[in-house]
N, C-alpha and C positions, 0 to 999 in steps of 0.2 A: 752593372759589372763592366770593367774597363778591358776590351779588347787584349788580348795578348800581341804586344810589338814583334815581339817574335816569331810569332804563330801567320804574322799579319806579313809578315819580310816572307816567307818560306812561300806563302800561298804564290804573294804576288811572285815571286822568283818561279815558280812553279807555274804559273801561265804564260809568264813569257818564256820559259824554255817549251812550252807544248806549242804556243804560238807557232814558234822558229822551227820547231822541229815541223809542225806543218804548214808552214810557207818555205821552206829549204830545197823542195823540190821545183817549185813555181819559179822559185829564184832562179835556181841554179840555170833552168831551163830558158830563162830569160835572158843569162848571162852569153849559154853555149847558139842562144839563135843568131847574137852580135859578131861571135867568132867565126874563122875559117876552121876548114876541116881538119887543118894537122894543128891548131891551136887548142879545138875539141876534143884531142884525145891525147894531149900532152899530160906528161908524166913527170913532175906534179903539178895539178891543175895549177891553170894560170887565172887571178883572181885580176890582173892590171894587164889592158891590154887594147890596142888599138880596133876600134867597135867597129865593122862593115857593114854594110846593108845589102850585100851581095847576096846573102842565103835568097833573103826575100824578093831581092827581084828573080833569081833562078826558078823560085817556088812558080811565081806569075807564069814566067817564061814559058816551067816547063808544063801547067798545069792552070786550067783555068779555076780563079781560085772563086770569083764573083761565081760561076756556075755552082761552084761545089756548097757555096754559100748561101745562092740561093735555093738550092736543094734542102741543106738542113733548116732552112729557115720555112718554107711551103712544109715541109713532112712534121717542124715542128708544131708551129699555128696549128695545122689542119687536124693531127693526133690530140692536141690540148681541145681545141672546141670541139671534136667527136666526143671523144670523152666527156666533156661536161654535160653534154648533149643527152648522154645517156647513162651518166654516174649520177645525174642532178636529180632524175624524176625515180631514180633506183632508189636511193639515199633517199630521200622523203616516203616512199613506201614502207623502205625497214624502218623509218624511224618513226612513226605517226603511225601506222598499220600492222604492228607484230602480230609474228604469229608464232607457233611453236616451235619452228623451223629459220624462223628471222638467224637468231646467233650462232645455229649450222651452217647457215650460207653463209653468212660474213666470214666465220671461222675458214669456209674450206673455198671461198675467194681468197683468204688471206693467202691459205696454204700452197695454193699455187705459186704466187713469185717466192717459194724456197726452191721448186723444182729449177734444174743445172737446163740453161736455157737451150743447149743441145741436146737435150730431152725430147722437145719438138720440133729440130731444126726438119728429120727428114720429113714428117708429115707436111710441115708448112711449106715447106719449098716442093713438093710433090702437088701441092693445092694450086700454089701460084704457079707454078710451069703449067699444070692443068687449062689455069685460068688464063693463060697468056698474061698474066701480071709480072713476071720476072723483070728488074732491069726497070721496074715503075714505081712511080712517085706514089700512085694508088697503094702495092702492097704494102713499102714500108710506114705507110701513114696508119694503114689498118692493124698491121700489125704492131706497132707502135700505140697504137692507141689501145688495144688489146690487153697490151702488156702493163700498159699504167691503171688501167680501168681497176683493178682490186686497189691501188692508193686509193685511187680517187673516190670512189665509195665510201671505202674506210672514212676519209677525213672530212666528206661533204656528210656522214650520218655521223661524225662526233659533232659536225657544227649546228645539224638541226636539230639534234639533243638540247644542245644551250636553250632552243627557243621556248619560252615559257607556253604551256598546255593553256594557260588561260587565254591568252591570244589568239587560237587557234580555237578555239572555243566560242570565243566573241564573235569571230567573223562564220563558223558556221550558223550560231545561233539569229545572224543577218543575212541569212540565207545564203551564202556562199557556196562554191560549188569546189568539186575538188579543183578543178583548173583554175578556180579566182582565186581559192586559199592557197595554190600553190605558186600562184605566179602575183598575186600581188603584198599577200603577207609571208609566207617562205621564203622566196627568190630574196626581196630586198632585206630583210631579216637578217639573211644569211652573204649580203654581199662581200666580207672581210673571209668568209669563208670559200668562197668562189674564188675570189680573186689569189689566196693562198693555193687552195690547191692546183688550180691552171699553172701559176708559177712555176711552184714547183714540176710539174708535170710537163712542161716546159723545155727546164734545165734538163730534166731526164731524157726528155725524148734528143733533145740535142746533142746529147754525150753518150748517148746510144749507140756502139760500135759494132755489137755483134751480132745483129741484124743487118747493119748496114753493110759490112764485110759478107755476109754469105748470100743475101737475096738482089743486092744489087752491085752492077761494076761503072762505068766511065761515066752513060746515058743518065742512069737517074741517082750516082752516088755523093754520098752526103762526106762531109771533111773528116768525116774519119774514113771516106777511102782517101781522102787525099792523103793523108798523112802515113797511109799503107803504102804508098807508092815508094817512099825513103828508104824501103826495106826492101833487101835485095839478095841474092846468094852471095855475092861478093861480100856483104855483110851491111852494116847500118852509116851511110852518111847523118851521123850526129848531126852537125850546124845544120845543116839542109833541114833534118828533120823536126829537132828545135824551132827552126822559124815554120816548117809548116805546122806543130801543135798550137804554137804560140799564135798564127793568125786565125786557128781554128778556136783555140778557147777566149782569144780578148775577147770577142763578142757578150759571150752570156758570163764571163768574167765581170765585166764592165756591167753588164745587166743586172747579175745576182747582189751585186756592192748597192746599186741603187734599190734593192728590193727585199732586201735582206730582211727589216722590221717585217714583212709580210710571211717570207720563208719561211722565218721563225717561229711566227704565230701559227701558221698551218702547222707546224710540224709538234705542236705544244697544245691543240685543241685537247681539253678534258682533262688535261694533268692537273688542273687546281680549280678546284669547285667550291 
């Protein structure tokens, strides 16, 4: 049966307007970092117009950005390997080991990332000022990794699912032990599975803002304080703020475009069997 041309114009017309309509913002924003501040809130936008680099050196000037940068990049690493750390050897017990209670817990892991993240903010920040962790690279990586730990679960036990029961069978039956079978026939098994969910877990923890705006300020905060800094009672320096988003997402911009086949896979473990 021969494709409908029609049906076939509409689809494609229909991805590229969703496309556009979600890179329109990316854009725009890329646009308003090149302008000056009374170009950025000209009435009606200016689409043709002489580009500066002045936001971005202001940004350096006024803010160090290599700190802020390396900030989110320590709290990000260090929450993705926590997590793996302790999502990797969870995830092979729900998934090899059930019990009557295995799809309870998963379930009401899930259920927690619905809860409104100011739900817990007073407990957690009453913890950490406790702990003298406020304003530390320590709490937002722990809490950070806390918060991702119900993904990573989830998608590291849909990826030990794929591994076939015979397998695992084979190498107990050669006397393997739980630590051989899980570290020399699980781990590598499931590496396309690890390496998605870290990814992913990753981008999250990196574009993390609301953690990073209430538990930490100047000392240990990540670019999305810097990009809070643009915000003022006199109201919002657009360009300024533009180039500070813009130097805060090209990173894992540039990262997610190189890693995307993997993203994808993670995010698609189990849907076709």
């Amino acid at each position: 049966m021969q494709p409908n041309p029609l049906l076939q114009s509409l689809r494609t017309l229909g991805a590229w307007a969703a496309a556009l309509l979600l890179f329109f913002p990316l854009g725009w924003l890329f646009l308003t970092a090149f302008k000056t501040e009374l170009q950025a809130i000209a009435v009606p936008p200016l689409f043709v117009f002489e580009p500066t680099l002045d936001n971005f050196a202001e940004v350096q000037r006024r803010s160090d950005y290599l700190l802020y940068a390396r900030n989110s990049l320590i709290t990000s690493l260090g929450s993705t390997v926590l997590g793996l750390l302790i999502a990797a050897p969870a995830a092979y017990s729900m998934a090899f080991f059930r019990t009557r209670r295995t799809r309870d817990i998963l379930m009401w892991m899930l259920s927690t990332k619905m809860m409104p993240a100011v739900g817990a903010l007073v407990p957690i920040y009453v913890l950490a000022q406790s702990a003298g962790l406020l304003d530390s690279l320590s709490a937002l990586t722990l809490v950070f990794t806390l918060s991702n730990l119900p993904i990573m679960v989830w998608m590291l036990y849909t990826s030990y699912k794929d591994i076939p029961n015979e397998i695992l069978e084979a190498a107990r039956m050669d006397g393997a032990s739980l630590w051989t079978e899980f570290r020399h026939v699980v781990l590598p098994l499931s590496v396309g599975g690890l390496a998605s969910t870290g990814l992913l877990c990753l981008v999250l923890s990196w574009n993390e803002a609301f953690w990073a705006l209430n538990l930490v300020s100047a000392k240990a905060g990540t670019l999305a304080t810097l990009i809070s800094q643009y915000s003022s009672p006199e109201g919002l320096f657009w360009a300024k703020l533009s180039a500070a988003s813009l130097m805060a997402i090209a990173p894992i911009v540039v990262f997610g475009w190189f890693s995307q086949k993997q993203l994808v896979q993670g995010l698609t473990f189990g849907a076709v069997k």
